[in-house]
Each structure stands twice: as C-alpha cells, then as structure tokens.
NUBAVEX-38950 format. One record per residue: residue number from 1; x, y, z of N, C-alpha, C in turn. Coordinates in steps of 0.001 Angstrom, whole numbers, plus 524288, in hexadecimal, padded with zeros to 5 digits. Layout:
BEGIN
{pos=NUM	n.xx=X	n.yy=Y	n.zz=Z	ca.xx=X	ca.yy=Y	ca.zz=Z	c.xx=X	c.yy=Y	c.zz=Z}
...
This chain:
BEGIN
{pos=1	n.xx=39802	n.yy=9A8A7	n.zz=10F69	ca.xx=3968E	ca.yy=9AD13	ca.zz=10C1B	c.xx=39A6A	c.yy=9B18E	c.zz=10CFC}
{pos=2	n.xx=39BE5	n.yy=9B3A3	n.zz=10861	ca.xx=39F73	ca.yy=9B895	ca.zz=10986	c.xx=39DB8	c.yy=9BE90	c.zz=10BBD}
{pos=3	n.xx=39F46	n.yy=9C087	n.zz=10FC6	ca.xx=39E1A	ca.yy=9C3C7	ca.zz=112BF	c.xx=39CBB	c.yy=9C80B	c.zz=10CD1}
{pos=4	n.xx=39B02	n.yy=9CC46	n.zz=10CB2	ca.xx=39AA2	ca.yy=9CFB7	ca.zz=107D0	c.xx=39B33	c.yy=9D51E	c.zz=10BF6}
{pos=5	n.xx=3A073	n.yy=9D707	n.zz=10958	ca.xx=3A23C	ca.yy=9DC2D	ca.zz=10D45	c.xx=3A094	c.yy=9E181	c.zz=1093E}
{pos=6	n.xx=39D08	n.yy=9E757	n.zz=10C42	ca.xx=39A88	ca.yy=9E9C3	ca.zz=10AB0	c.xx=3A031	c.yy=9EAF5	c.zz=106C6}
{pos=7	n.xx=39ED6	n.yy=9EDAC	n.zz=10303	ca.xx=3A1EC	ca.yy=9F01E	ca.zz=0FF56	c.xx=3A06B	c.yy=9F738	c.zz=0FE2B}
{pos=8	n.xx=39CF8	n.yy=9F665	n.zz=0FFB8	ca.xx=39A4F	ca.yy=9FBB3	ca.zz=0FF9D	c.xx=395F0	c.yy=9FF8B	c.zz=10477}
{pos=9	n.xx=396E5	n.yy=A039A	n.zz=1053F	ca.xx=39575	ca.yy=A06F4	ca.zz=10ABE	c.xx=39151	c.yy=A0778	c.zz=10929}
{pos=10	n.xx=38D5B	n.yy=A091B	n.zz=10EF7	ca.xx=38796	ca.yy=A0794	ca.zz=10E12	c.xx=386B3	c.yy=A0D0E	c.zz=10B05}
{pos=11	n.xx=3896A	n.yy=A110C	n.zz=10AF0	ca.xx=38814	ca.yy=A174B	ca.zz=10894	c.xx=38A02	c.yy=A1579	c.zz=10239}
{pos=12	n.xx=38E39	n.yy=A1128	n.zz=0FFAE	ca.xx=38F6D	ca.yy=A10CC	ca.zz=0FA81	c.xx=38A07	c.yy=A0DA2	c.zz=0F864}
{pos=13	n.xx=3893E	n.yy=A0A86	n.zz=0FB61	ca.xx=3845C	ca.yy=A07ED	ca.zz=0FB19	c.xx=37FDF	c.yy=A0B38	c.zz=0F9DB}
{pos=14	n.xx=37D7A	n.yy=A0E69	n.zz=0FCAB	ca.xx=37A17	ca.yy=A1124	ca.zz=0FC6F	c.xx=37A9D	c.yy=A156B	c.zz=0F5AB}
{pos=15	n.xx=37FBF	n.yy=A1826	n.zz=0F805	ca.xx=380A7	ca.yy=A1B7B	ca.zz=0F316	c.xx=37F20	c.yy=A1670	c.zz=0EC6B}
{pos=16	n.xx=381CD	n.yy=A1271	n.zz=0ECAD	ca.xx=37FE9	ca.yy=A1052	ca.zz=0E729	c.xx=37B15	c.yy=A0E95	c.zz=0E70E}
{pos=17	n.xx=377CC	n.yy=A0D4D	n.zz=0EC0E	ca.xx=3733B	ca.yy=A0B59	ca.zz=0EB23	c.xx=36E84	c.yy=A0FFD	c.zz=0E8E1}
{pos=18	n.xx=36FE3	n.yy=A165D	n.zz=0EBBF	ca.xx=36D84	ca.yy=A19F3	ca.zz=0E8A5	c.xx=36E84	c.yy=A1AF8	c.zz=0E3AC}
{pos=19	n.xx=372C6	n.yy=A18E1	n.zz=0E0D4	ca.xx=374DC	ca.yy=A1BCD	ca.zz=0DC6A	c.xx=372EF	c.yy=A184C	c.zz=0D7BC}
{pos=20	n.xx=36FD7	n.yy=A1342	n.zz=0D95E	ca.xx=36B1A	ca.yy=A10F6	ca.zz=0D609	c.xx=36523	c.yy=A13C5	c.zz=0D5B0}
{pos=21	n.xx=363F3	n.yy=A1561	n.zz=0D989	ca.xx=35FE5	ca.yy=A172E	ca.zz=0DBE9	c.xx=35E8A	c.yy=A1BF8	c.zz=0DFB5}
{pos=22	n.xx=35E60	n.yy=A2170	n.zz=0DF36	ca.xx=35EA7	ca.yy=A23FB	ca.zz=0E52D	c.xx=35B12	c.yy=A2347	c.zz=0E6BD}
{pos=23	n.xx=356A1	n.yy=A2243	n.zz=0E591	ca.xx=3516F	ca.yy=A2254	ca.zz=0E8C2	c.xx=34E7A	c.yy=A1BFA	c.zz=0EACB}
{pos=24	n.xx=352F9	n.yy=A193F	n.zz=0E946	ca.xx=352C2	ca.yy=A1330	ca.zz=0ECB5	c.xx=35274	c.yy=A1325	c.zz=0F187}
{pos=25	n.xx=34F4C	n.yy=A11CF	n.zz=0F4FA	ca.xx=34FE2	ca.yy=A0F05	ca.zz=0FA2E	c.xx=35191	c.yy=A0CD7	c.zz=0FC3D}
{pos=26	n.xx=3552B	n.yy=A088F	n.zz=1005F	ca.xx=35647	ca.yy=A0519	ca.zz=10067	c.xx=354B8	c.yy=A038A	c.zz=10562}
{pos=27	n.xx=3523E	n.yy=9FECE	n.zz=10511	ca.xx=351D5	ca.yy=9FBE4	ca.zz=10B66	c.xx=355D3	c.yy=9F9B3	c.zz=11041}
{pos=28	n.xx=35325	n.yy=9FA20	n.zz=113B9	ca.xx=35893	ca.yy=9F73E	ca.zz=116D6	c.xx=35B3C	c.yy=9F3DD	c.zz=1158C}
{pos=29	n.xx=35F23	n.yy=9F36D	n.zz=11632	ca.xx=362C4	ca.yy=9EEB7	ca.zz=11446	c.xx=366B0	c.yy=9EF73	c.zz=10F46}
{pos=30	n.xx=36285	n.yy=9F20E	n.zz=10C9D	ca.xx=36540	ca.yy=9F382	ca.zz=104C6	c.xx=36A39	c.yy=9F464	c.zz=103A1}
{pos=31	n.xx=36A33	n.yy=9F891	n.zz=10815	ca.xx=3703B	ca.yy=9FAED	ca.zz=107E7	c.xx=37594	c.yy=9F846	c.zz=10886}
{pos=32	n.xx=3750B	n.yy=9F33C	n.zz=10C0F	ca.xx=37762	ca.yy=9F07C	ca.zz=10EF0	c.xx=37849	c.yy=9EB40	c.zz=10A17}
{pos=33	n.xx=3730E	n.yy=9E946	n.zz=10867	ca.xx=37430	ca.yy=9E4F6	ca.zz=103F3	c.xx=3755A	c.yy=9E6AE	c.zz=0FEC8}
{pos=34	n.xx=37429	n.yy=9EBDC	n.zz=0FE54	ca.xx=3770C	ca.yy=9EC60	ca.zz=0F97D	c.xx=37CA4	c.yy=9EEDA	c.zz=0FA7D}
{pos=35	n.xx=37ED9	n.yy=9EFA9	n.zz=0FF58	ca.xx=384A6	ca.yy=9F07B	ca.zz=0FE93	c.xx=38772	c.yy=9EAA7	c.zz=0FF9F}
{pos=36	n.xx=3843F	n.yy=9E65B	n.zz=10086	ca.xx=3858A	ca.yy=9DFF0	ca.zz=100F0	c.xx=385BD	c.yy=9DE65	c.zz=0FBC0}
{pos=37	n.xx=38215	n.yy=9DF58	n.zz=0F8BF	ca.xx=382C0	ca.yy=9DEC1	ca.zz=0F282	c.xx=385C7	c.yy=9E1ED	c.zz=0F056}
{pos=38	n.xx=38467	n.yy=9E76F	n.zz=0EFDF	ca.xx=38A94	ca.yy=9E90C	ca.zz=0EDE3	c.xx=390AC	c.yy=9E746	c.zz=0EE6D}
{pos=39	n.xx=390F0	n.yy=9E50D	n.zz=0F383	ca.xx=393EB	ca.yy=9E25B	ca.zz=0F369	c.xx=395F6	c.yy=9DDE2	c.zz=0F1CD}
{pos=40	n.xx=39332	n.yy=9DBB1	n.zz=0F167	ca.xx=393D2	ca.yy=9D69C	ca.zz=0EFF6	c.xx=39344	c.yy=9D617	c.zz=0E9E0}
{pos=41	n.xx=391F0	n.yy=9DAB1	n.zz=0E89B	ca.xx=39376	ca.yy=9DCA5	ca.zz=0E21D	c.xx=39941	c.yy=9DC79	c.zz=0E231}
{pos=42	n.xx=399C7	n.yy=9E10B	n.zz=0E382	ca.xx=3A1D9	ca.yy=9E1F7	ca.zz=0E5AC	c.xx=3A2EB	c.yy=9DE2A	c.zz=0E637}
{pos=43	n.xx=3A2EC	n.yy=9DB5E	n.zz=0E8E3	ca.xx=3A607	ca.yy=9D69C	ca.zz=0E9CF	c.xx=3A664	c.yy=9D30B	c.zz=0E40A}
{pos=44	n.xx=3A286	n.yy=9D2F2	n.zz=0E155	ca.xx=3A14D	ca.yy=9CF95	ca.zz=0DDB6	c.xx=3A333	c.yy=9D119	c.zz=0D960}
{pos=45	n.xx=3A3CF	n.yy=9D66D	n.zz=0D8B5	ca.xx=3A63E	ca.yy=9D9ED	ca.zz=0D44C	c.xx=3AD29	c.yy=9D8CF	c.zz=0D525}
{pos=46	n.xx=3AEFA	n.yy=9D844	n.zz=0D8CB	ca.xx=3B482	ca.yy=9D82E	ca.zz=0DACE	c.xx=3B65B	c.yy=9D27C	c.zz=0DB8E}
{pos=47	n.xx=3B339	n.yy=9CE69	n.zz=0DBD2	ca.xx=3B37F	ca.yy=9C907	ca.zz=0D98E	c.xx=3B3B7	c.yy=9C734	c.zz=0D1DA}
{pos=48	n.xx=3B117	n.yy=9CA49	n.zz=0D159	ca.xx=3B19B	ca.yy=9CB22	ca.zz=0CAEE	c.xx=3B602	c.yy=9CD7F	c.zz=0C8F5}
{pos=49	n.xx=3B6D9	n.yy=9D1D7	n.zz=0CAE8	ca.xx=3BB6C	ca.yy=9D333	ca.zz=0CAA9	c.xx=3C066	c.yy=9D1B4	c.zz=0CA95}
{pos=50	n.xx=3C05D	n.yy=9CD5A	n.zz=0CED6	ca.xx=3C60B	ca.yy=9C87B	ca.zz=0CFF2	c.xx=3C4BD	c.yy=9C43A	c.zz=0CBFC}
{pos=51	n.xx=3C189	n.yy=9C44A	n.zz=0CA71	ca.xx=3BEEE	ca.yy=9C068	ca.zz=0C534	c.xx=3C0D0	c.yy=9C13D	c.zz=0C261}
{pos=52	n.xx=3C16E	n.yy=9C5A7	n.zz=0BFE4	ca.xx=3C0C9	ca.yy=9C79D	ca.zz=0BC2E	c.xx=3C862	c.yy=9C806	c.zz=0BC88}
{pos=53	n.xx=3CB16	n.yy=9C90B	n.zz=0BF74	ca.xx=3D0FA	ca.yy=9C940	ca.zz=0BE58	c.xx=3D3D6	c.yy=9C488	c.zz=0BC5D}
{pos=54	n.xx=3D721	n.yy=9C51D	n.zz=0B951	ca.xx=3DABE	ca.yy=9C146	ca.zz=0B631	c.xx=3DDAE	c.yy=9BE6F	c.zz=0B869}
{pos=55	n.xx=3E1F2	n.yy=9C22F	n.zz=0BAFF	ca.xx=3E520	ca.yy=9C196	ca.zz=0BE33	c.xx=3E5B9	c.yy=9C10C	c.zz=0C427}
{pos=56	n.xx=3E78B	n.yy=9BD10	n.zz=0C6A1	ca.xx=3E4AA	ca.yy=9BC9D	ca.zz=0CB76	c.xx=3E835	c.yy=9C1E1	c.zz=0CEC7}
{pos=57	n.xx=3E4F6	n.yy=9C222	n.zz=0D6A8	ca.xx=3E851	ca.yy=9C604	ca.zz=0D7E1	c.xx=3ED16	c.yy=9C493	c.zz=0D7DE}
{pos=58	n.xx=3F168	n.yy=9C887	n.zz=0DBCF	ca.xx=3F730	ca.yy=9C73E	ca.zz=0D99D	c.xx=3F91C	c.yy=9C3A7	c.zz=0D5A7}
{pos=59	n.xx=3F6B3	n.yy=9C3B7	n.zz=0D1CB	ca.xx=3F863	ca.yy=9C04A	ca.zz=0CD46	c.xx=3FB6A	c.yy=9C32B	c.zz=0C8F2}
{pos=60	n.xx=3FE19	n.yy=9C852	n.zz=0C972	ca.xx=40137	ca.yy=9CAAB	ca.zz=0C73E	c.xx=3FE9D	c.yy=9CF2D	c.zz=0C261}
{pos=61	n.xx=4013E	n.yy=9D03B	n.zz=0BFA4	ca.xx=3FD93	ca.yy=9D479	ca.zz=0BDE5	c.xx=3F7EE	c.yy=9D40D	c.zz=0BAF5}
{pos=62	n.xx=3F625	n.yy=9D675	n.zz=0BABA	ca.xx=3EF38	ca.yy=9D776	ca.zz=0BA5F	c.xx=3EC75	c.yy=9D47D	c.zz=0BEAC}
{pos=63	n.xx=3ED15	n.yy=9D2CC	n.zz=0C1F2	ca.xx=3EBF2	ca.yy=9D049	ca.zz=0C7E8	c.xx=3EA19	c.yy=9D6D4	c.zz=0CA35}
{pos=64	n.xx=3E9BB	n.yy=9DADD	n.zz=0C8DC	ca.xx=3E796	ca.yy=9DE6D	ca.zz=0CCE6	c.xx=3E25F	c.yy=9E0D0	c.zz=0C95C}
{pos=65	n.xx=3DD27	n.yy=9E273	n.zz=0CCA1	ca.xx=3D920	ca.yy=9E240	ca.zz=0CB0B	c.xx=3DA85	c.yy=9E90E	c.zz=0C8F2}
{pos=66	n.xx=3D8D2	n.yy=9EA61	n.zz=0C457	ca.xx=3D8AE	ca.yy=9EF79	ca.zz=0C17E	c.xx=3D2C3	c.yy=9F201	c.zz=0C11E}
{pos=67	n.xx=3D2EC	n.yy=9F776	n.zz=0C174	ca.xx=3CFE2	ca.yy=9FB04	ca.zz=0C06C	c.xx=3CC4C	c.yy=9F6CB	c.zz=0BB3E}
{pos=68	n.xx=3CF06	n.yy=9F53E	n.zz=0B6F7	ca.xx=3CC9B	ca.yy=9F5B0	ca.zz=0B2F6	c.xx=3C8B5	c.yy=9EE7F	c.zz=0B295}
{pos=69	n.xx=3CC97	n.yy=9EAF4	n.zz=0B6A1	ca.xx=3C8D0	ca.yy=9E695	ca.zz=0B933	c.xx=3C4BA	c.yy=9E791	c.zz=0BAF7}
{pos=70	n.xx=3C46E	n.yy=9ED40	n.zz=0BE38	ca.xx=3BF83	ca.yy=9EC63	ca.zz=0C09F	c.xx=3BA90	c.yy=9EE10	c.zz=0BD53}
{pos=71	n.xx=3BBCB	n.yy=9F1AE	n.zz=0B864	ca.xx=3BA04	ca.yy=9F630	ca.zz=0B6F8	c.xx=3B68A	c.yy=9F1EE	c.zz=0B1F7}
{pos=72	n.xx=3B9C8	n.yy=9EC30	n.zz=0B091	ca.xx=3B6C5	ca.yy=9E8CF	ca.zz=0AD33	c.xx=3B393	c.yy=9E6EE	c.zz=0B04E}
{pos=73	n.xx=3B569	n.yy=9E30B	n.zz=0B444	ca.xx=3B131	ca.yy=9E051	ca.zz=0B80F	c.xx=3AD14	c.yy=9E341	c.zz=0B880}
{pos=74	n.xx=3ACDF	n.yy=9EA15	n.zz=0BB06	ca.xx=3A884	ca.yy=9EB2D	ca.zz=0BC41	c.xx=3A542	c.yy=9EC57	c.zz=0B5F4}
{pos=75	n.xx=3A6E9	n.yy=9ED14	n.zz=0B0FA	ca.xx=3A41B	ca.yy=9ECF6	ca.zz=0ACD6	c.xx=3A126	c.yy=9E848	c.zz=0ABA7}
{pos=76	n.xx=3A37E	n.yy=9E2FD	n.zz=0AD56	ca.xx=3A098	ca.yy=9DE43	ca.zz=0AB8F	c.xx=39DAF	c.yy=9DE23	c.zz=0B18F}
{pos=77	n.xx=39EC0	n.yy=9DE5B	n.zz=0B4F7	ca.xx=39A9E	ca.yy=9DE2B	ca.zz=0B9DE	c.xx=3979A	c.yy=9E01C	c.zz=0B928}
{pos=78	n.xx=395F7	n.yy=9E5E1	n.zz=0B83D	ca.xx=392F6	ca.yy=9E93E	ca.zz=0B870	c.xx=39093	c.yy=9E79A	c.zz=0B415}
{pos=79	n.xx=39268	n.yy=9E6E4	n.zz=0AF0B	ca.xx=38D40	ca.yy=9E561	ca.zz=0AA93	c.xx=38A92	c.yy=9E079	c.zz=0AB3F}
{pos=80	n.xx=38C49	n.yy=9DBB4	n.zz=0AFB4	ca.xx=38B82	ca.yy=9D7E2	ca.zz=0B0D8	c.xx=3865B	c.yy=9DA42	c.zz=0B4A5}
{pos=81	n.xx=38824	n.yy=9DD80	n.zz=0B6F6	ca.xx=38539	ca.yy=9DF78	ca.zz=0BB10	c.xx=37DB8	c.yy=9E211	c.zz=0B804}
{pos=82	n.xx=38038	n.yy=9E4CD	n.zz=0B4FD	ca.xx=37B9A	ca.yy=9E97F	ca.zz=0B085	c.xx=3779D	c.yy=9E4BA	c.zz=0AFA1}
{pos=83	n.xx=37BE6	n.yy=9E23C	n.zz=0AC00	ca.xx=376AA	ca.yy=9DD10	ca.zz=0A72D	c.xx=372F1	c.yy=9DAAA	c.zz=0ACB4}
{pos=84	n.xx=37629	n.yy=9DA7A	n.zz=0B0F7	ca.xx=37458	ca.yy=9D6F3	ca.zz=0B610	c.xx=36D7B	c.yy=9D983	c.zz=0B677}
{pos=85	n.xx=36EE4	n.yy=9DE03	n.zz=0B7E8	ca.xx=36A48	ca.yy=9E15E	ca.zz=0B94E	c.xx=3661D	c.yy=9E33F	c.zz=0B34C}
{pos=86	n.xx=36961	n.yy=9E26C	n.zz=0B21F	ca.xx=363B5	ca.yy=9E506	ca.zz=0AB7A	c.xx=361A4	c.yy=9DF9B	c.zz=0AA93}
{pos=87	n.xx=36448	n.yy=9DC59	n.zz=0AB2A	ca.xx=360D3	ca.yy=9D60A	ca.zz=0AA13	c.xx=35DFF	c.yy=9D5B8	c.zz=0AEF5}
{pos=88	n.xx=35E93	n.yy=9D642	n.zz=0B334	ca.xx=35A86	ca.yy=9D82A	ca.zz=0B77A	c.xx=357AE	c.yy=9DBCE	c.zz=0B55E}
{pos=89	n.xx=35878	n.yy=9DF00	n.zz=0B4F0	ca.xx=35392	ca.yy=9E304	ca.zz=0B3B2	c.xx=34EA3	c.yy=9E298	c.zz=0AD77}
{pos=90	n.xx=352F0	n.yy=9DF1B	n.zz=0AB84	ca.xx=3500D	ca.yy=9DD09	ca.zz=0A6C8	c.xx=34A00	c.yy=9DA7E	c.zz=0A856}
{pos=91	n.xx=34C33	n.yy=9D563	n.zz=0ACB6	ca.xx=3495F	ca.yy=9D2E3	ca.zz=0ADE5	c.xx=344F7	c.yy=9D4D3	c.zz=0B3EA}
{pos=92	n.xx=34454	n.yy=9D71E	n.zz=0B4EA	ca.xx=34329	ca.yy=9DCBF	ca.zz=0BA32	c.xx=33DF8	c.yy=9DDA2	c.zz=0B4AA}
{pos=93	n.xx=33F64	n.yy=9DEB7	n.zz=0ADCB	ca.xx=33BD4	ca.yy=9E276	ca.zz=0AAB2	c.xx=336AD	c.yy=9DE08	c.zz=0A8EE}
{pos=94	n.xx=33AC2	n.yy=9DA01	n.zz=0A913	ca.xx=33686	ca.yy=9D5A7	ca.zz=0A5D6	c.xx=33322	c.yy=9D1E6	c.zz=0A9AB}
C-alpha cells in the first residue's frame, strides 16, 4: 500500500474545515483523517493531471505542465466532483 504523505498543516486543515461550517464540532481523530483524505484528493487530482497531458515529460515542447492544464483539469474535476455530491444529496431527500 502506498504510504499517503500529509499535504496539508493541521491549522490549513482546520481553517477549510471551518470555512464549510463555523459552528461544527469535530471529534477526535477528524482533524487528522480528513487531512489523510484531503490528501489523497491531491494526490488524485495530480494523477489526473499527468493523464490528462499529451506530451510525455521531457518529450520536447508542450511536455511542461501549464497554468492553463491545471485550470481545465480542476474545471472537469470539480464538476465531476459537484454532480458527485448533489446526486448524493438528491438521494439523502428521497
């Protein structure tokens, strides 16, 4: 199994976990597995990313990852991400 290295500080952690919620709680542990999942988001977003390139690395020009690579990936991730959760929440109503 691949080790999963934090990507994010337990205070960046905290700061986005209020910025859903300020008056959330969180139990022991929370803080800790959701900066393991956030991560392992990152990681997964930055695998898509090498997916997603044409050209392999040193493979000469357009072989280097651009502002505007990342800026699509995260548009189709993230709406991949949205429909993810409203079809959850669809089914959460019914």
């Amino acid at each position: 199994m691949t080790e999963i290295i934090k990507r994010i500080s337990e205070v960046q952690a905290k700061k986005s976990l209020r910025s859903a919620n300020e008056d959330r709680q969180y139990g022991q542990g929370a803080v800790p597995r959701y900066i393991t999942a956030g991560s392992k988001i990152m990681d997964l977003f930055a695998t898509y990313v090498e997916e997603e390139m044409t050209v392999p690395p040193k493979g000469g020009r357009g072989c280097r990852v651009q502002p505007e690579h990342i800026d699509l990936c995260f548009g189709k991730f993230y709406q991949a991400m949205r429909e993810f959760m409203d079809e959850e929440k669809k089914g959460d109503e019914e």
